[in-house]
MARVOLUM-552248 format. One record per residue: residue number from 1; residue in one letter; x, y, z of N, C-alpha, C in turn. Coordinates in nm, 3 decimals, always signed. Layout:
<rs>
seq|type|n_x|n_y|n_z|ca_x|ca_y|ca_z|c_x|c_y|c_z
NUM|a|X|Y|Z|X|Y|Z|X|Y|Z
...
</rs>
This chain:
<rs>
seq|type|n_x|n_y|n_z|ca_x|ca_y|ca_z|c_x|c_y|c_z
1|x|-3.393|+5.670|+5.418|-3.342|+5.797|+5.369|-3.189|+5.801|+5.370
2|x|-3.137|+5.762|+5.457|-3.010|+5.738|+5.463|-2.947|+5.682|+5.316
3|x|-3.009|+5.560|+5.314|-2.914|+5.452|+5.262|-2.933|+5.520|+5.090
4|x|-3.076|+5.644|+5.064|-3.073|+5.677|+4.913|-2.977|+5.804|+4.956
5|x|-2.936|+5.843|+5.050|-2.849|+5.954|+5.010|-2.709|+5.897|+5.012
6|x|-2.680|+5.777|+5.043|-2.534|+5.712|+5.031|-2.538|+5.677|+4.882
7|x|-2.632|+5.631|+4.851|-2.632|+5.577|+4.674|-2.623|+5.725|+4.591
8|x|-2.706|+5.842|+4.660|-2.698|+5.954|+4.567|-2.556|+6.020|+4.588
9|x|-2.502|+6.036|+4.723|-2.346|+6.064|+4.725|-2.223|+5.987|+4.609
10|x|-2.291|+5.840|+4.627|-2.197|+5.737|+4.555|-2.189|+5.767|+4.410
11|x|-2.294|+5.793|+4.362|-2.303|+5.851|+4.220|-2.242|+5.959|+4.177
12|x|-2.278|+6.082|+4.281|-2.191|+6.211|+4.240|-2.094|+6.195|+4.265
13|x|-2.011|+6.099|+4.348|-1.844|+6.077|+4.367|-1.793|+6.005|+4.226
14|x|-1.873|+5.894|+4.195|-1.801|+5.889|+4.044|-1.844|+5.946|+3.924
15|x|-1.978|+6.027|+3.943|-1.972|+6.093|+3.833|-1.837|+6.184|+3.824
16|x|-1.790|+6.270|+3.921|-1.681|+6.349|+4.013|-1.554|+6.268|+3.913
17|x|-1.539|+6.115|+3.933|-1.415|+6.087|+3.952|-1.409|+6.056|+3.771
18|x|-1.526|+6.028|+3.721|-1.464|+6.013|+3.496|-1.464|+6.176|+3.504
19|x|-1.552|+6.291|+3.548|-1.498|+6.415|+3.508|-1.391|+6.380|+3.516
20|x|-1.298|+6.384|+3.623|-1.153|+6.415|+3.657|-1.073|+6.347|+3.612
21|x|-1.144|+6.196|+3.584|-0.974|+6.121|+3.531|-1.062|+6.026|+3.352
22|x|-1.090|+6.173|+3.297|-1.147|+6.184|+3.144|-1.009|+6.098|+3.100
23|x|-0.909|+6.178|+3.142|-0.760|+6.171|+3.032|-0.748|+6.004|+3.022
24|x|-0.762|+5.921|+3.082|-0.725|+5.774|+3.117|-0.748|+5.710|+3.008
25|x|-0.848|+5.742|+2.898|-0.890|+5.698|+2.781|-0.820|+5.682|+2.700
26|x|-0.719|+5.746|+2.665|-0.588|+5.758|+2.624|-0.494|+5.617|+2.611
27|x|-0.546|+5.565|+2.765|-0.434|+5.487|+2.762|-0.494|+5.316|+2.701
28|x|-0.412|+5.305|+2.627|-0.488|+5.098|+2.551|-0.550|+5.065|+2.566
29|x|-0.499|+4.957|+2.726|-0.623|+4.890|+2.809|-0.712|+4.984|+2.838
30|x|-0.754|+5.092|+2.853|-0.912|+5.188|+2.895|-0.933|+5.226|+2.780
31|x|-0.883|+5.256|+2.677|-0.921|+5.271|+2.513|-1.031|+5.159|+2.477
32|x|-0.978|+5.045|+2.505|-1.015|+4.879|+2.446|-1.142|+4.873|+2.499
33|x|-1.123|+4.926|+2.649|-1.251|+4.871|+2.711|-1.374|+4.979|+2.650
34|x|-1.326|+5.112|+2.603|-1.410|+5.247|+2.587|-1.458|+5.164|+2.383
35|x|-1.405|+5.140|+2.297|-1.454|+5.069|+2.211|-1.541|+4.968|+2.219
36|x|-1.481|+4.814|+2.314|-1.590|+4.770|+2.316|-1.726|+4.801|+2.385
37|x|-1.761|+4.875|+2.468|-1.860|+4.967|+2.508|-1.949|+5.043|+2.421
38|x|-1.879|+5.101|+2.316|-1.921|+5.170|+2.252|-2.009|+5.077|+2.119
39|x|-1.945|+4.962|+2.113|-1.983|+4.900|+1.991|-2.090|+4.833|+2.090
40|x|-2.063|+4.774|+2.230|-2.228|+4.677|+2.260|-2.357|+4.798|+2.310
41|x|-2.286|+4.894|+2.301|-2.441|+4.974|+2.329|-2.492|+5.038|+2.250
42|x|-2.386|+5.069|+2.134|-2.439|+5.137|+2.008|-2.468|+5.050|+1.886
43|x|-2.378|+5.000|+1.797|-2.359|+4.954|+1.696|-2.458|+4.817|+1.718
44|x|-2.472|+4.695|+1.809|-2.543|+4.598|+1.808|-2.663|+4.627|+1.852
45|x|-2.740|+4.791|+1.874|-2.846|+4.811|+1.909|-2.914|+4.833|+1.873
46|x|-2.860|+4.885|+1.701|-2.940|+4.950|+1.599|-3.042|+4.875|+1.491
47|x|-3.027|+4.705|+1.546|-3.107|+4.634|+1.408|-3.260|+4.668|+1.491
48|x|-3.286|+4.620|+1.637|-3.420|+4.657|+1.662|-3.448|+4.773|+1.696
49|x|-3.418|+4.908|+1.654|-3.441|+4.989|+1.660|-3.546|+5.041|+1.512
50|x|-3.512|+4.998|+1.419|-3.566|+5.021|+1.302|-3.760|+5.019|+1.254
51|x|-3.775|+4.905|+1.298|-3.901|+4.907|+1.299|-3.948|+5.001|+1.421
52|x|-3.902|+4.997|+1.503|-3.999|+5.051|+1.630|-4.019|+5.198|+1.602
53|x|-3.850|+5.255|+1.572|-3.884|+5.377|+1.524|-3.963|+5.400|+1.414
54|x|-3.940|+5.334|+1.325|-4.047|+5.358|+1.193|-4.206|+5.373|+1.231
55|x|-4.195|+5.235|+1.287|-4.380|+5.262|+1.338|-4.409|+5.400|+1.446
56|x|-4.309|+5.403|+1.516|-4.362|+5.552|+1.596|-4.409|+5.649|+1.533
57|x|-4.291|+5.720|+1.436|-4.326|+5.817|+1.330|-4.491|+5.810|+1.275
58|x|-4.510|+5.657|+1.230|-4.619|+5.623|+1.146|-4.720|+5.624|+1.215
59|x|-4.753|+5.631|+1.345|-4.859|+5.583|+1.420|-4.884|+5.770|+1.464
60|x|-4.761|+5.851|+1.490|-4.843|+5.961|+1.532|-4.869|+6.056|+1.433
61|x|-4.813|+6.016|+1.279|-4.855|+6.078|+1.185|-5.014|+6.023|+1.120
62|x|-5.007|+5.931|+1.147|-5.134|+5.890|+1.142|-5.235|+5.918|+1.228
63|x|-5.203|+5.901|+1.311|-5.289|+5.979|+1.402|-5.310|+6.105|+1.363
64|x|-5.272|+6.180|+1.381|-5.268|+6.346|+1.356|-5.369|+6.379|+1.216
65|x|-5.356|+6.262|+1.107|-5.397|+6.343|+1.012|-5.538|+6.252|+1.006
66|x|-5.571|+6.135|+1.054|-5.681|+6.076|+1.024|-5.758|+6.074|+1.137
67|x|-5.743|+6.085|+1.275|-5.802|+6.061|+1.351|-5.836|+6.237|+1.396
68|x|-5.749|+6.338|+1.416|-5.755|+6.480|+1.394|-5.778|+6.562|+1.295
69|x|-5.807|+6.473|+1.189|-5.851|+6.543|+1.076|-5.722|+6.682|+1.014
70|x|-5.622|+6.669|+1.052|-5.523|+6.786|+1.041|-5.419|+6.733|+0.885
71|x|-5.388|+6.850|+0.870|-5.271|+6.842|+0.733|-5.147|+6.788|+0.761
72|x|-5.051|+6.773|+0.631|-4.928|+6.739|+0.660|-4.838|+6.853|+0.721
73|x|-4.882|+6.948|+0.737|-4.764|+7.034|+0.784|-4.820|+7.017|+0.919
74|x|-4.912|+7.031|+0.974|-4.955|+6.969|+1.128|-4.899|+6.873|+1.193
75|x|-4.926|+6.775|+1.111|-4.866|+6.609|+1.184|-4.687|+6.631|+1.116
76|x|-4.658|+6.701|+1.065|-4.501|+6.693|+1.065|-4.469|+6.742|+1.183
77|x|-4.486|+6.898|+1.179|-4.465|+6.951|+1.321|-4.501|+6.863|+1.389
78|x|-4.607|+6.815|+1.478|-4.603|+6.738|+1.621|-4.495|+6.636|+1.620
79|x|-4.467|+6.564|+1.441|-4.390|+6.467|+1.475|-4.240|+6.540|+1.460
80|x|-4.197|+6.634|+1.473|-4.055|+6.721|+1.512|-4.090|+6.741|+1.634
81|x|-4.177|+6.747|+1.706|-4.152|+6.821|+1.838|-4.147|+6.684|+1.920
82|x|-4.239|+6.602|+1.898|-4.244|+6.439|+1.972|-4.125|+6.364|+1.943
83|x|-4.104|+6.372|+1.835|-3.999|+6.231|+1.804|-3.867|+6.310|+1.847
84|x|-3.775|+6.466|+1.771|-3.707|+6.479|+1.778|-3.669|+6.538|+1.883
85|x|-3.720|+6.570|+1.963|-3.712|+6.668|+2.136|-3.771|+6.557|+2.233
86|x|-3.877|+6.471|+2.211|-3.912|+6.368|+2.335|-3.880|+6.231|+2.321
87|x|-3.987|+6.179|+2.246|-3.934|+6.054|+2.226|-3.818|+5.991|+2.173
88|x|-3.767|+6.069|+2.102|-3.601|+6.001|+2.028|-3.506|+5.975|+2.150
89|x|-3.493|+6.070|+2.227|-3.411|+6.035|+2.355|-3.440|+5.970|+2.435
90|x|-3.577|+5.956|+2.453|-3.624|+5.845|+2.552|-3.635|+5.682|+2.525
91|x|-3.660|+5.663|+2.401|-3.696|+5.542|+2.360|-3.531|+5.494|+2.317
92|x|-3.424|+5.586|+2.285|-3.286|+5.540|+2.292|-3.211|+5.491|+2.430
93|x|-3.316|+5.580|+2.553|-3.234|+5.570|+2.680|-3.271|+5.451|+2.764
94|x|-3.442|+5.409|+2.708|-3.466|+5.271|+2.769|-3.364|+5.166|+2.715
95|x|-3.392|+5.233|+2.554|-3.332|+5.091|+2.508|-3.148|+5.032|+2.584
96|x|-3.137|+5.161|+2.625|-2.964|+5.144|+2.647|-2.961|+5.084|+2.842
97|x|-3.111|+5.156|+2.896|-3.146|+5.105|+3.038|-3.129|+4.956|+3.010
98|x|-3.180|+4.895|+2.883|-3.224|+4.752|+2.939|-3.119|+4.639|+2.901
99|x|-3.081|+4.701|+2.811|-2.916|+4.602|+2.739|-2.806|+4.671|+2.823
100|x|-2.752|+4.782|+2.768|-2.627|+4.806|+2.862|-2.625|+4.821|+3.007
101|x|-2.719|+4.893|+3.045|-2.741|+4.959|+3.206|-2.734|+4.771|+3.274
102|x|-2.787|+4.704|+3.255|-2.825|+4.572|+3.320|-2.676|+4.498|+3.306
103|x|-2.614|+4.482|+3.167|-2.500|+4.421|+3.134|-2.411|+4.472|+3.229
104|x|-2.394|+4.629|+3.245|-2.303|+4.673|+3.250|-2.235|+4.643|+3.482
105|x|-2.413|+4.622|+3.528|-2.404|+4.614|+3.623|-2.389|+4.477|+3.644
106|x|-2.477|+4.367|+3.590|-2.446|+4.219|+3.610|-2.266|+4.215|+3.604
107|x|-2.208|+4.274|+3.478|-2.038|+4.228|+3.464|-1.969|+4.267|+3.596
108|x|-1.996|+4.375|+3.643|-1.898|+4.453|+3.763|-1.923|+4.380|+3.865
109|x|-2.093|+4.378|+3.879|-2.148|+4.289|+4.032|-2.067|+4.168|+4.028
110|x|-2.046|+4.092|+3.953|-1.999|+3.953|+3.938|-1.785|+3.984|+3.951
111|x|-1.799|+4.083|+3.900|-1.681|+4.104|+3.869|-1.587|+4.110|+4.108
112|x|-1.696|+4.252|+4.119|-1.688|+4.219|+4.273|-1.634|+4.120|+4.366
113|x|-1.812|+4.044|+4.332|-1.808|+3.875|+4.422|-1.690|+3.748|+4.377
114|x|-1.674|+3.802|+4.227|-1.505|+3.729|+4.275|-1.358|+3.743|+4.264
115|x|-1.345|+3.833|+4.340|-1.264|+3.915|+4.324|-1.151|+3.979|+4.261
116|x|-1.240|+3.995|+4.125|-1.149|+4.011|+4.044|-1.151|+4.199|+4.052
117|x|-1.184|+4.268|+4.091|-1.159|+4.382|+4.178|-1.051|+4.430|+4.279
118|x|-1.081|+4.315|+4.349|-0.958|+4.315|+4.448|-0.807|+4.294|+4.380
119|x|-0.812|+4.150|+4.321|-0.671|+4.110|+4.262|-0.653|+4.289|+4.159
120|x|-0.757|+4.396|+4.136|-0.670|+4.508|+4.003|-0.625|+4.592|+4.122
121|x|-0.674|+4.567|+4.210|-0.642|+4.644|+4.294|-0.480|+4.662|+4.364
122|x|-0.468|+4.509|+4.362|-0.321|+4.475|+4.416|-0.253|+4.492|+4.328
123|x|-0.266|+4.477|+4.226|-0.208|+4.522|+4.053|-0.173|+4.695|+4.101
124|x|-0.260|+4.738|+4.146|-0.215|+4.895|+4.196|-0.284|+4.970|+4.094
125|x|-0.385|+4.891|+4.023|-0.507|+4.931|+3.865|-0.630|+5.015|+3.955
126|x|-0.626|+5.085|+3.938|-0.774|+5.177|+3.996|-0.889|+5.101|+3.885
127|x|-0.999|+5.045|+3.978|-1.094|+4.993|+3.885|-1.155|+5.074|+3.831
128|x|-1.170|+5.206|+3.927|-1.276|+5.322|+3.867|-1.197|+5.341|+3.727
129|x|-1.036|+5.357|+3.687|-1.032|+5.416|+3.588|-1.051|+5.256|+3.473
130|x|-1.021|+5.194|+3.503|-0.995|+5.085|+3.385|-1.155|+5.008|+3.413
131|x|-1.234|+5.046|+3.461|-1.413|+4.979|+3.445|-1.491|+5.091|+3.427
132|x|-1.476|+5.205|+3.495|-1.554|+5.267|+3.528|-1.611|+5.381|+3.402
133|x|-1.487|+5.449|+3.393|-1.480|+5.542|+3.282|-1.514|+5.516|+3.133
134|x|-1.449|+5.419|+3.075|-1.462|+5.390|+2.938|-1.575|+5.329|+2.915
135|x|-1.675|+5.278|+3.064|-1.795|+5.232|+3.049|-1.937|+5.375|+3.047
136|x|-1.920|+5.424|+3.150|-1.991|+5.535|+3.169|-1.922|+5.667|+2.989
137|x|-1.831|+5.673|+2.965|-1.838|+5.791|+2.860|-1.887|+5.682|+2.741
138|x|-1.848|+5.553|+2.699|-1.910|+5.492|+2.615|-2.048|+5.510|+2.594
139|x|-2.104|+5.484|+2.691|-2.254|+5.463|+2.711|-2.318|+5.585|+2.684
140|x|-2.223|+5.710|+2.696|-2.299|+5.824|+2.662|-2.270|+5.892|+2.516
141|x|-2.199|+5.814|+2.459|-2.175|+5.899|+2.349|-2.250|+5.785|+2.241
142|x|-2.251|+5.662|+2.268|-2.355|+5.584|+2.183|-2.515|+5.591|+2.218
143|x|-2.528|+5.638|+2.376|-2.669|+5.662|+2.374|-2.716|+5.788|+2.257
144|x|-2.582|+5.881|+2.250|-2.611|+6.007|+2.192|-2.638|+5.964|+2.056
145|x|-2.573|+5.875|+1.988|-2.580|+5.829|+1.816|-2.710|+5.734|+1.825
146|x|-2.737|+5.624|+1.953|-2.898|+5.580|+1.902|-2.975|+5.685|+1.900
147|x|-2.985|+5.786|+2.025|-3.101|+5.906|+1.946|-3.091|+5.930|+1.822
148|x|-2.961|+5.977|+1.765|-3.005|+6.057|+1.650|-3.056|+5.934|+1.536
149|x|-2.994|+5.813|+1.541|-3.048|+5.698|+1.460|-3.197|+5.667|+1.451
150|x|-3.267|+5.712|+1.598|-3.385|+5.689|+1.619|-3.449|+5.787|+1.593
151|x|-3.451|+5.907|+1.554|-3.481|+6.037|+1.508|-3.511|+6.015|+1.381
152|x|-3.352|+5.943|+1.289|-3.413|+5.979|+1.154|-3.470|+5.833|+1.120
153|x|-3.434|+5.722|+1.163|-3.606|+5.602|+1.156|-3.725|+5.685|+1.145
154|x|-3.792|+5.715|+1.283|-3.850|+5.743|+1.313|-3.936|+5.878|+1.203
155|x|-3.896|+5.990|+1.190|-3.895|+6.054|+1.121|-3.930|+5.993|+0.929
156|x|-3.829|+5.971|+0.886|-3.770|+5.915|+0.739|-3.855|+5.828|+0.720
157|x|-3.883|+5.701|+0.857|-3.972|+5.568|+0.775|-4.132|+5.600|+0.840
158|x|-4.126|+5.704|+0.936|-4.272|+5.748|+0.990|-4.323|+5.809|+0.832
159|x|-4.269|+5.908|+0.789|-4.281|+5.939|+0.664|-4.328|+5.842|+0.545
160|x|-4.218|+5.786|+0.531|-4.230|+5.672|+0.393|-4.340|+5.620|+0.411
161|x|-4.355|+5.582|+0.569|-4.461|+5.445|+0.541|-4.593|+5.534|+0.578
162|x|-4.643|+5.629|+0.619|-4.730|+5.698|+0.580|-4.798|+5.717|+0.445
163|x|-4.695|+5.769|+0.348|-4.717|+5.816|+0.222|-4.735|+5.665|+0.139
164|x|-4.732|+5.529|+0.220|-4.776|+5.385|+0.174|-4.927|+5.376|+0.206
165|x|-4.947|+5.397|+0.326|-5.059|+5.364|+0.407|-5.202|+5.408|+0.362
166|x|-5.178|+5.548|+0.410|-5.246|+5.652|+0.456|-5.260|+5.761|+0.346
167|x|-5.203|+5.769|+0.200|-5.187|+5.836|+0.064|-5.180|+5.936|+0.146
168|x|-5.072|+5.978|+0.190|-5.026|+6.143|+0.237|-4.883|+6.168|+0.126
169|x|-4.870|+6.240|+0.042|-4.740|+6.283|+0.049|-4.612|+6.292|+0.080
170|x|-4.547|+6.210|+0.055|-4.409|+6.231|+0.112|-4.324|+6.326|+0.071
171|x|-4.351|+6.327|-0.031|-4.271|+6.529|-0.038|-4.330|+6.637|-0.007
172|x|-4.456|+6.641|+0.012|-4.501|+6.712|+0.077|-4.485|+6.712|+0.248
173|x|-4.511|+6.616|+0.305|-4.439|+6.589|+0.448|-4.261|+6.617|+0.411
174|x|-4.194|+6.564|+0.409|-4.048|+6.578|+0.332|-4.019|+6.752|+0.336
175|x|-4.138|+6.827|+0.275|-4.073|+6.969|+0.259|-4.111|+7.047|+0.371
176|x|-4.251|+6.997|+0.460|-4.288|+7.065|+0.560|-4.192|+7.046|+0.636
177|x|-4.136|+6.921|+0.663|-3.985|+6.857|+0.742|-3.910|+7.005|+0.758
178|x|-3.831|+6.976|+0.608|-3.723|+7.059|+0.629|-3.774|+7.180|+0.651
179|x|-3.860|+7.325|+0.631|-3.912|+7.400|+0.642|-3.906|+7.405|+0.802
180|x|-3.979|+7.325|+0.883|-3.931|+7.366|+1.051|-3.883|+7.310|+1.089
181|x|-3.813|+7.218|+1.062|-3.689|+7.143|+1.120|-3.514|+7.294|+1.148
182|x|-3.515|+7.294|+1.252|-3.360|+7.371|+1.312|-3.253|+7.289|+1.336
183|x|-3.162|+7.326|+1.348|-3.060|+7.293|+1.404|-3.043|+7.321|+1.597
184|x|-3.113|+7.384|+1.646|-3.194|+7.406|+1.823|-3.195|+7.267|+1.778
185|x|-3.273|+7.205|+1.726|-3.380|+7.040|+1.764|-3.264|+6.955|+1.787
186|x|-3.199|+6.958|+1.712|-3.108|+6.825|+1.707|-2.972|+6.841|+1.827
187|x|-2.964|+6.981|+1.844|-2.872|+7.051|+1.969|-2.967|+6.973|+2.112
188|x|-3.090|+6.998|+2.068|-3.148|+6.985|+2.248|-3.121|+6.863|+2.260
189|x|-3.200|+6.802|+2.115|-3.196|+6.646|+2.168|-3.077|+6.601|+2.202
190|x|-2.935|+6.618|+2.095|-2.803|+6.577|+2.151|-2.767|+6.570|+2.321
191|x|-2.783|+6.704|+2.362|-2.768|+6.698|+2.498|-2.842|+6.676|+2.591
192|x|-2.977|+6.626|+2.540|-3.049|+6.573|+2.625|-2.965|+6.413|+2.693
193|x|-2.999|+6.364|+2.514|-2.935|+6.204|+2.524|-2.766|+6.199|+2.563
194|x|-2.688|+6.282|+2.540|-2.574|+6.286|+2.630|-2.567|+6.270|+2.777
195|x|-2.697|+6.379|+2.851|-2.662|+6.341|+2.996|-2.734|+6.189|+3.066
196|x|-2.838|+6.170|+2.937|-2.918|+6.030|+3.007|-2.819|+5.934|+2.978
197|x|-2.751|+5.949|+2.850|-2.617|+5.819|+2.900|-2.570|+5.811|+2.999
198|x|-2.468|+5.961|+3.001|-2.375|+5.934|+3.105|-2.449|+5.915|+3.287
199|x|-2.608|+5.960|+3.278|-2.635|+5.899|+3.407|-2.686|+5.779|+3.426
200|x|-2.739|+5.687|+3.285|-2.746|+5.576|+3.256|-2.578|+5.511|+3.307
201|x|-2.495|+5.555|+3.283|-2.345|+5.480|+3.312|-2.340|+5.481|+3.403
202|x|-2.354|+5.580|+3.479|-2.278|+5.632|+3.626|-2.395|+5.520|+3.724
203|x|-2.486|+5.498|+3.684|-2.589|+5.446|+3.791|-2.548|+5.315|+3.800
204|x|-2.504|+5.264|+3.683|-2.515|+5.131|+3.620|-2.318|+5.056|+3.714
205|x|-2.251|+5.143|+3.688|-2.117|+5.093|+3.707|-2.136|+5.139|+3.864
206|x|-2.217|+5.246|+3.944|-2.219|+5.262|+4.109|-2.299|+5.131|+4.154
207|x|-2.406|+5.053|+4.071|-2.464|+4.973|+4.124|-2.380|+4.822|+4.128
208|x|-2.336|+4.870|+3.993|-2.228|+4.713|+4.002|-2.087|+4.683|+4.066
209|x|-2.004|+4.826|+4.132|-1.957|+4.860|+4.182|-2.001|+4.819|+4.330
210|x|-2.083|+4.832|+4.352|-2.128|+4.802|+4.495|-2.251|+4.741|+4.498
211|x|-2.259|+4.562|+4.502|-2.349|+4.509|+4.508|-2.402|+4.516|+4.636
212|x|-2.502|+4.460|+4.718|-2.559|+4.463|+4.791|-2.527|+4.314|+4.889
213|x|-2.393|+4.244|+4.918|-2.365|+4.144|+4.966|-2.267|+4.103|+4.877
214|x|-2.171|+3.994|+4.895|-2.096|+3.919|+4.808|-2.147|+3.753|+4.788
215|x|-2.243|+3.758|+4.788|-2.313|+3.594|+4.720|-2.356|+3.655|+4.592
216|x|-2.397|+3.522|+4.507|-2.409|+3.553|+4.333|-2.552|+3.582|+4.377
217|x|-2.650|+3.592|+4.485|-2.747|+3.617|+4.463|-2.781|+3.813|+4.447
218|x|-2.643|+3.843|+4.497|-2.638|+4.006|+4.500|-2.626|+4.078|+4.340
219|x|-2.568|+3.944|+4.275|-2.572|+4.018|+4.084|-2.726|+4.057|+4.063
220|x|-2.790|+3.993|+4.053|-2.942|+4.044|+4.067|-3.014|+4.143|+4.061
221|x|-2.988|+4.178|+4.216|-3.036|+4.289|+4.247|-2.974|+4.384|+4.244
222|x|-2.816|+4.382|+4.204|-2.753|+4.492|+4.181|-2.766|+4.512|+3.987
223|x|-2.851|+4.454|+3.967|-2.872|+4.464|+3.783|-3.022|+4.532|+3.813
224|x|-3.100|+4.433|+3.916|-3.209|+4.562|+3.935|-3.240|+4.704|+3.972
225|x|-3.129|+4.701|+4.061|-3.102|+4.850|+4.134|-3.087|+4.911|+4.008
226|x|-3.004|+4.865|+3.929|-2.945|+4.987|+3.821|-3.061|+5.000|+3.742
227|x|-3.121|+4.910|+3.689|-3.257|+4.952|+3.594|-3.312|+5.051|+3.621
228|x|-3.385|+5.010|+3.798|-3.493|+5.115|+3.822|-3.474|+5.239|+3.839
229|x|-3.358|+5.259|+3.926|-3.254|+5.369|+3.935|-3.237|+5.427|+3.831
230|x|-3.166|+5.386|+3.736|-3.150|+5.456|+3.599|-3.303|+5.521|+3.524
231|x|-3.381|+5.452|+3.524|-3.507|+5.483|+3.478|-3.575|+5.598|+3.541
232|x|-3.549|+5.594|+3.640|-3.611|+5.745|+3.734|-3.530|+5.840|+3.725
233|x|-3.400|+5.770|+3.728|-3.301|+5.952|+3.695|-3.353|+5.990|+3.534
234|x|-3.346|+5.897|+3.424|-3.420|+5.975|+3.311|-3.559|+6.073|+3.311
235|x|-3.610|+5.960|+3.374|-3.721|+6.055|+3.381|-3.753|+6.185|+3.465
236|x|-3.653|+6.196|+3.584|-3.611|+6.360|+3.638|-3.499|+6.425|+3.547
237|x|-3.492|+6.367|+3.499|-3.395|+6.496|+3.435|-3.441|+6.509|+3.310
238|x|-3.552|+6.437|+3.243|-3.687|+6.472|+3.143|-3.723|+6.609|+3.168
239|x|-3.812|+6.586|+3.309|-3.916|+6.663|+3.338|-3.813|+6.781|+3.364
240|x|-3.679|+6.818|+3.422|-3.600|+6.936|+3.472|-3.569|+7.017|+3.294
241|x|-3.560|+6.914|+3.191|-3.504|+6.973|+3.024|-3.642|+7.062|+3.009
242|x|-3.804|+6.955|+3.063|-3.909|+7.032|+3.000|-3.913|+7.180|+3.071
243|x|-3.858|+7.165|+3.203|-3.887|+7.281|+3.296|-3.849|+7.367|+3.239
244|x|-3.689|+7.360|+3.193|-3.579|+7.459|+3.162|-3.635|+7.508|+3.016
245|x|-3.688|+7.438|+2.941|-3.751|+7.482|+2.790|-3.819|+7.527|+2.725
246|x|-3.926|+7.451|+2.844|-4.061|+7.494|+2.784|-4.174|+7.557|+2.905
247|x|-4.037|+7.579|+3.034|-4.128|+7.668|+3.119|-4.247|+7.612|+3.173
248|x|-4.244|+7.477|+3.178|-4.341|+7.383|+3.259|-4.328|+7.270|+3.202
249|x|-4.341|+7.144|+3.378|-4.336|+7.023|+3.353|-4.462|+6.971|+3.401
250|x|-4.447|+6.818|+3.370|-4.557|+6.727|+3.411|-4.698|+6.789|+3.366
251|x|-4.694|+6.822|+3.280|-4.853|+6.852|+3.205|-4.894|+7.007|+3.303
252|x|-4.827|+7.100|+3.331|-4.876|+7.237|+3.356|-4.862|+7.216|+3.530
253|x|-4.814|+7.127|+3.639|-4.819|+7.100|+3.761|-4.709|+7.155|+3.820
254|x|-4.591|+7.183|+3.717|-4.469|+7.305|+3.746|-4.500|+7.361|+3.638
255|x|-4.450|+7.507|+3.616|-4.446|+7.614|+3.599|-4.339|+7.730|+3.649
256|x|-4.286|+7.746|+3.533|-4.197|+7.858|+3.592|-4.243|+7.999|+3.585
257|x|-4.214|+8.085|+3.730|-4.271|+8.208|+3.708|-4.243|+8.345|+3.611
258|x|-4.283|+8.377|+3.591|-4.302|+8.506|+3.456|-4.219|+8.587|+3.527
</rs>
């Protein structure tokens, strides 16, 4: 119990410390590092994203209308409420758990054990601002653009390839779309996938930040720490969005009172 409330302190101290030293971004070297961040968690993430999202769309629109016997305005709705409020953020936040969250902790852990930490240090370089920051806000503002990328896959080619498959309509799905599609949807999801970045970052740069020993056998497990870690904070702060939204989580086991 101890040692998870030192890791949960450690987290809220640097989540604490990019609030406070946001401005640093500004400067070149933390600019440079906040681009390339942005391009390995966003931009090189988007080729396998395509199919997966496509088939999601396609598999629960299919579902819905052949296996439930239901219309296209049915299986549109479920697939606005699934893809663009649940799954779009989630299936963006693994994907960013398993490439960046891991990268981001293997580079620092290693970075640690040889001390190339120490030598920024004597430099008089705060690592938190020149590693820490441009890694953690990167990570959250490209987790935020794979959701919405994975939204309209998902959505757009769940669609298309339906109206291939399954002879449903695509303008007819297409108009039920826009008809309940809001601007709420794409708000929740945004800030959903905003905070799973930035606690995808914060977990990822506290774990690599502080490996668990200084032998190379500590990169490891400080790339594992961050996975699993990261993966459970998504999924509590899932279930806290469903609480806050929809007035019950985990399938009706919370409940908020009337």
């Amino acid at each position: 119990m101890i040692g998870v409330y030192r890791e949960l302190e450690g987290s809220m101290r640097l989540a604490a410390h990019v609030l406070r030293r946001f401005w640093v971004l500004k400067l070149p070297p933390v600019a440079e590092e906040f681009v390339r961040q942005v391009w390995f968690t966003g931009a090189s993430a988007t080729a396998g994203i395509v199919v997966r999202g496509a088939l999601v769309g396609t598999l629960i629109i299919a579902y819905v209308i052949e296996v439930l016997d239901a219309d296209a305005a049915l299986a549109v709705r479920i697939l606005l409420w699934v893809v663009l409020r649940e799954i779009g953020p989630l299936i963006a936040a693994v994907l960013v758990i398993q490439r960046s969250g891991t990268a981001v902790a293997t580079e620092l852990a290693l970075m640690k054990i040889s001390g190339e930490l120490a030598s920024l240090r004597q430099l008089r370089i705060d690592p938190l601002d020149y590693l820490a920051v441009p890694r953690v806000v990167g990570i959250a503002l490209a987790n935020t653009a794979l959701t919405v990328y994975v939204q309209f896959i998902a959505v757009g080619g769940g669609m298309l390839l339906s109206a291939l498959t399954i002879h449903v309509s695509f303008f007819e799905m297409a108009g039920s779309f826009f008809e309940l599609a809001s601007p709420l949807d794409l708000l929740y999801a945004v800030g959903k996938s905003l905070l799973f970045g930035a606690a995808i970052g914060v977990i990822a740069c506290y774990y690599g930040l502080n490996p668990p020993g200084n032998s190379i056998n500590a990169v490891p497990k400080a790339a594992i720490s961050a996975v699993t870690q990261a993966t459970l904070a998504v999924m509590l702060l899932n279930v806290v969005f469903a609480y806050l939204v929809y007035g019950s989580a985990l399938f009706g086991l919370f409940t908020a009172s009337q």
